[in-house]
C-alpha positions in Angstrom: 66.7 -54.2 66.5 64.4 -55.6 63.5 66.1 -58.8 61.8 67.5 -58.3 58.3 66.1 -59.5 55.8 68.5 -62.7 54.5 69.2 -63.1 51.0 70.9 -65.1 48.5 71.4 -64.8 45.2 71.6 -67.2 42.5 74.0 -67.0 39.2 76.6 -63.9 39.1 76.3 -63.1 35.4 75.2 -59.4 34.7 72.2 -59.4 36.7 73.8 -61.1 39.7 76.0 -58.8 40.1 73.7 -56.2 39.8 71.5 -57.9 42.6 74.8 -57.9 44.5 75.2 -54.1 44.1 71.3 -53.0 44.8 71.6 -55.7 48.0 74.2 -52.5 49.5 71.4 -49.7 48.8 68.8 -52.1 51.0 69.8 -51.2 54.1 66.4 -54.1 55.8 68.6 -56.6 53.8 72.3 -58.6 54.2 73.4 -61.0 51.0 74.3 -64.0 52.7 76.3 -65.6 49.7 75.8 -66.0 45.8 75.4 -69.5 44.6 77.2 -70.7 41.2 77.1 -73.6 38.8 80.7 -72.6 38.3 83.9 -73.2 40.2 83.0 -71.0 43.4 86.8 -70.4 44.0 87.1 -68.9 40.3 84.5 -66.4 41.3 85.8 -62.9 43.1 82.1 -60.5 44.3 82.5 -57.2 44.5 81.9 -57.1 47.9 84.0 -60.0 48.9 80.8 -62.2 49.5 81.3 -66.1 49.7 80.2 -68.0 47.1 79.2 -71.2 47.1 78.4 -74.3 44.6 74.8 -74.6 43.9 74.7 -77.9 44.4 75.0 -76.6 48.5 71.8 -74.6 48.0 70.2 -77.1 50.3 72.1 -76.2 53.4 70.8 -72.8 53.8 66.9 -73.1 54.1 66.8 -71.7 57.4 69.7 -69.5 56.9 68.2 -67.4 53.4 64.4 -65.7 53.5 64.5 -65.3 49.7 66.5 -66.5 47.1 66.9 -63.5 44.2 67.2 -66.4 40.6 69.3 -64.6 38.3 69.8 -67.5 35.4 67.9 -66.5 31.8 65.1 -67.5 30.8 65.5 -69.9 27.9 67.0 -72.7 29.8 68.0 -72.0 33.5 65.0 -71.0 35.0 62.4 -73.2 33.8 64.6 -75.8 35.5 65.8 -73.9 38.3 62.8 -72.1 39.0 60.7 -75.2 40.5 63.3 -77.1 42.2 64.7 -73.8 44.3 60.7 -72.5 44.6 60.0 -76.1 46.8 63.1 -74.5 49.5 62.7 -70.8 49.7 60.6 -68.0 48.6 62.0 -66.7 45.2 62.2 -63.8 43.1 62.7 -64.1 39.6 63.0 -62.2 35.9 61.3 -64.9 33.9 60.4 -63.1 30.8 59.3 -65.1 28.2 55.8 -63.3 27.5 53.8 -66.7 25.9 55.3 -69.1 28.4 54.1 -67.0 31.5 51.1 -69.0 32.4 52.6 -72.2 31.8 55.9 -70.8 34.6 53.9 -69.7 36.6 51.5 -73.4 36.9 54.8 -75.4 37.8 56.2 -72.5 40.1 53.0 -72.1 42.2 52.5 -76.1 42.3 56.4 -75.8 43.6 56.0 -73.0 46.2 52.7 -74.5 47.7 54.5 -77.8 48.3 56.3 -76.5 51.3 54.3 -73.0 52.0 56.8 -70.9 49.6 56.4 -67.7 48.2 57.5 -66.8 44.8 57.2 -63.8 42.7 57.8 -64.3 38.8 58.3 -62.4 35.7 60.4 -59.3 38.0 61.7 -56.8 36.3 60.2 -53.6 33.7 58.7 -55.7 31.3 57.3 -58.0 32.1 57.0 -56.1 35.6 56.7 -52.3 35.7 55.3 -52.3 32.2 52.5 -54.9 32.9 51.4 -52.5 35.9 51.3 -49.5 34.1 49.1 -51.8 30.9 46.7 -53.1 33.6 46.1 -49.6 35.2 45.4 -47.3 32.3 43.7 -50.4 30.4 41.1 -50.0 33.3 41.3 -46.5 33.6 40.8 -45.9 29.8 38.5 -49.4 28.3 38.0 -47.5 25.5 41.3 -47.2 24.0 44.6 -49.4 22.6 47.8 -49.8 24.3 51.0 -50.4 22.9 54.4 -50.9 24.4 57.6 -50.0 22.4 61.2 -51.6 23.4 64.5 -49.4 23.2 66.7 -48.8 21.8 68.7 -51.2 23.8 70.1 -54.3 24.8 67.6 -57.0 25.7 69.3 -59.2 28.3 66.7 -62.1 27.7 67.2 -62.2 24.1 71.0 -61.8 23.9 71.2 -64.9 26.0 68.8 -67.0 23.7 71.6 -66.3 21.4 74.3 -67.2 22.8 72.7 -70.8 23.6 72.8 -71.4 19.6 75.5 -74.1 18.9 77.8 -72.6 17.5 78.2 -68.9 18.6 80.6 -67.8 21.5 79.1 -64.5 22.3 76.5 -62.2 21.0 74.3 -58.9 21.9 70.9 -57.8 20.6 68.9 -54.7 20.6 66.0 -53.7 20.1 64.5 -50.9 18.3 61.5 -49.3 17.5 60.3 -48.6 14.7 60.2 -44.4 14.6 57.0 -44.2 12.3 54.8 -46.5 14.5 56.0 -45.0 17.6 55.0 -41.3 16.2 51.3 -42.7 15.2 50.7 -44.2 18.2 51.8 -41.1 19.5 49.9 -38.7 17.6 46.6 -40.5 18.7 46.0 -42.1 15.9 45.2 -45.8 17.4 47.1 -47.8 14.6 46.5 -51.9 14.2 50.3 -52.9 14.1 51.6 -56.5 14.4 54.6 -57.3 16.4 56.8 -57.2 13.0 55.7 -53.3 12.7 56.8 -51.6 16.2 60.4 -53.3 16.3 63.5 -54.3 14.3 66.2 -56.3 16.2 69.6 -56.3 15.6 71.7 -59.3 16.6 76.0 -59.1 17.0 77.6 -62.2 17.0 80.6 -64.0 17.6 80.9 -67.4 15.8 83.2 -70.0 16.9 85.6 -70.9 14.9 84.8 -73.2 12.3 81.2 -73.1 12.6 78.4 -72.5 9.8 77.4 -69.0 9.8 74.3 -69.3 7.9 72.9 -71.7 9.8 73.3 -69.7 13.0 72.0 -67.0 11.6 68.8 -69.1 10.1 68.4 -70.7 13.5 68.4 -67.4 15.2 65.5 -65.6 12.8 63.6 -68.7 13.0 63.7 -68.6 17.4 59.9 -68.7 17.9 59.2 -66.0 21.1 62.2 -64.4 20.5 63.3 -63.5 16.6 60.5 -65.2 14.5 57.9 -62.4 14.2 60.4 -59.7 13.6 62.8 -58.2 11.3 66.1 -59.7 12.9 69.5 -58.3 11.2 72.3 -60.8 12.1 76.0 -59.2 12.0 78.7 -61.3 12.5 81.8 -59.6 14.4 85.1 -60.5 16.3 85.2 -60.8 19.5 87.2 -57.8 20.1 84.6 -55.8 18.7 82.2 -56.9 21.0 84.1 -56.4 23.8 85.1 -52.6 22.5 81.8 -51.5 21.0 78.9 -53.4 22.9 79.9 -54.1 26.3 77.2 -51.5 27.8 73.8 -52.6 28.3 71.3 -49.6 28.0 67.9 -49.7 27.5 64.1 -48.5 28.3 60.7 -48.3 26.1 57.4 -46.8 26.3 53.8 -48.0 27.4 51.3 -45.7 26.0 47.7 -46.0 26.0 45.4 -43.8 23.9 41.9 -44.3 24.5 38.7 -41.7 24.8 36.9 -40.9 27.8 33.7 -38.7 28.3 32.2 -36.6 24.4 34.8 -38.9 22.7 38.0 -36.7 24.1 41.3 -38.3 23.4 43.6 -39.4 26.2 47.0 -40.9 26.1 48.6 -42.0 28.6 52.8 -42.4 28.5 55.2 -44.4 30.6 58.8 -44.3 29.4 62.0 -45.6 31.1 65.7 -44.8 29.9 68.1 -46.6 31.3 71.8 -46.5 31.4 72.0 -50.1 32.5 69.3 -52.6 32.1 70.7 -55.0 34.4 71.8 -52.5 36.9 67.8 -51.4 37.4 66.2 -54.9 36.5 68.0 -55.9 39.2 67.1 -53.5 41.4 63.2 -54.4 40.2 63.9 -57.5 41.8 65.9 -56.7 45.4 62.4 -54.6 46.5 59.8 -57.6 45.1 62.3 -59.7 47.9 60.8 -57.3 50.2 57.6 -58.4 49.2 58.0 -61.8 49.1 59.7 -62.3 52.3 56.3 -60.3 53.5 53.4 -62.2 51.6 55.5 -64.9 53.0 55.1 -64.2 56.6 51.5 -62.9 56.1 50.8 -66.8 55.1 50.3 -65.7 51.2 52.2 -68.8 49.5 52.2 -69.9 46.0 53.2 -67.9 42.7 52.4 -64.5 42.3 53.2 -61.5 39.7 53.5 -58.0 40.2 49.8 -57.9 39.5 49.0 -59.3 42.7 51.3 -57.4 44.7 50.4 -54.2 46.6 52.8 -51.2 45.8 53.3 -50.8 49.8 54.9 -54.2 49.9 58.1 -53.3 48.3 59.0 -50.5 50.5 60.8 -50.5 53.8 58.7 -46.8 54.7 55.8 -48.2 57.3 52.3 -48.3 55.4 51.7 -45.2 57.7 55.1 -43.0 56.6 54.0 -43.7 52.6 50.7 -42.1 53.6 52.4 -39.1 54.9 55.3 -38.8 52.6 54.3 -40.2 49.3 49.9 -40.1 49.0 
């Protein structure tokens, strides 16, 4: 019988336990245990898997092939991110577009230290979104391409909130702006800044006492996050967050319209709508551990993105099945 694939999983917020849930659908893969900054006995999985403090990561490196990092990407995995990549191959959702490069520098220098493998930026965008801009940017070099965002929660950006002193819970979506979505749409090939294609709305909690108008100045003035947009800030109780924005949908568009031979206009669409944007991030990431834990034993160590990984690599069909069933 083949081995199963060992995994761990690091933070149980929403995407955690989303991880947790996509881990029962792999049926090459067994969650050996979640790991937590919090108090692990405070912590109940859905499938009654142990939890452990993260400060006993160090105990399992010949007990986990791949460790699935879970924390957001304004504080915990920058940190994180290195110091777990130097112990086991990783997976992560690291999705902070203009810091990419620099991640990806101190997670390959991490990986390579002890012949790791480690997969950044997992997820739909940055992941199946920055497929689909490579392809049809090759396929079509004469042409723009434009990505659109929502409507929908962005779990990234609703957690750059919430790290603003001050606020106890908050949710933002993003939403695209109809007009330049129809234009692009239409073939048209519009120049539009980052300001143009999206508005984002921010709900927020404050905590009792605090300055309002200064969270809401330091959250419109969050370079890589609310700076080049129109950001609406509404502040709410917490109830209403709880009753009113406790889903998380989302999904967007990558479209490319370009010409090809006589100057004949192509575009090219990929959309996603999603009824849970952790729930399929999440799932993003539990078939790049596939591919990690392979690269891996193929002796590919170091960082990689999706860019670098074959297609083939994420599925538990033999190459020689996906020619038959899916070529």
């Amino acid at each position: 019988m083949t081995k199963l694939i060992q995994i761990g999983i690091v933070g149980y917020g929403n995407l955690g336990k989303g991880a947790l849930l996509a881990l029962e659908q792999n049926k090459d893969m067994e969650l050996v245990g979640v790991f937590s900054r919090r108090d692990p006995s405070r912590i109940k999985t859905e499938t009654k898997t142990p939890v452990y403090h993260i400060s006993d990561i160090c105990k399992f490196q010949n007990k986990i092939d791949v460790m699935i990092l879970c924390g957001g990407s304004a504080t915990d995995l920058p940190k994180q991110g290195p110091e777990i990549a130097r112990l086991f191959n990783t997976i992560d959702s690291f999705d902070t577009h203009a810091k990419i490069p620099e991640y990806f520098q101190k997670m390959d220098e991490a990986a390579r230290s002890n012949g790791k493998t480690s997969i950044i930026s997992v997820g739909w965008d940055p992941g199946l979104f920055s497929i689909m801009r490579t392809m049809t940017e090759a396929i079509l070099p004469d042409g723009d391409t434009y990505t659109f965002w929502g409507k929908g929660v962005s779990q990234g950006h609703s957690d750059a909130i919430r790290r603003v002193e001050g606020v106890k819970g908050a949710i933002q979506y993003t939403i695209p702006i109809e007009g330049a979505l129809n234009r692009v749409r239409s073939g048209q090939r519009p120049d539009l800044k980052t300001g143009e294609k999206h508005l984002r709305e921010c709900f927020v909690v404050a905590e009792e006492g605090s300055d309002k108008s200064k969270i809401e100045e330091t959250i419109k003035k969050m370079p890589n996050y609310f700076a080049d947009y129109t950001t609406i800030v509404h502040f709410i109780s917490e109830e209403e967050l709880k009753e009113n924005h406790a889903k998380m949908p989302h999904g967007g568009f990558v479209i490319r319209s370009g010409q090809t031979e006589r100057e004949s206009s192509q575009i090219v669409e990929f959309s996603l709508n999603l009824a849970s944007n952790p729930g399929f991030t999440s799932s993003v990431l539990v078939a790049y551990a596939r591919a990690a834990f392979r690269l891996n034993k193929e002796g590919q160590v170091g960082a990689k993105s999706v860019l670098d990984v074959a297609p083939s690599y994420l599925s538990p069909k033999s190459n020689a099945l996906l020619r038959k069933e899916l070529l």
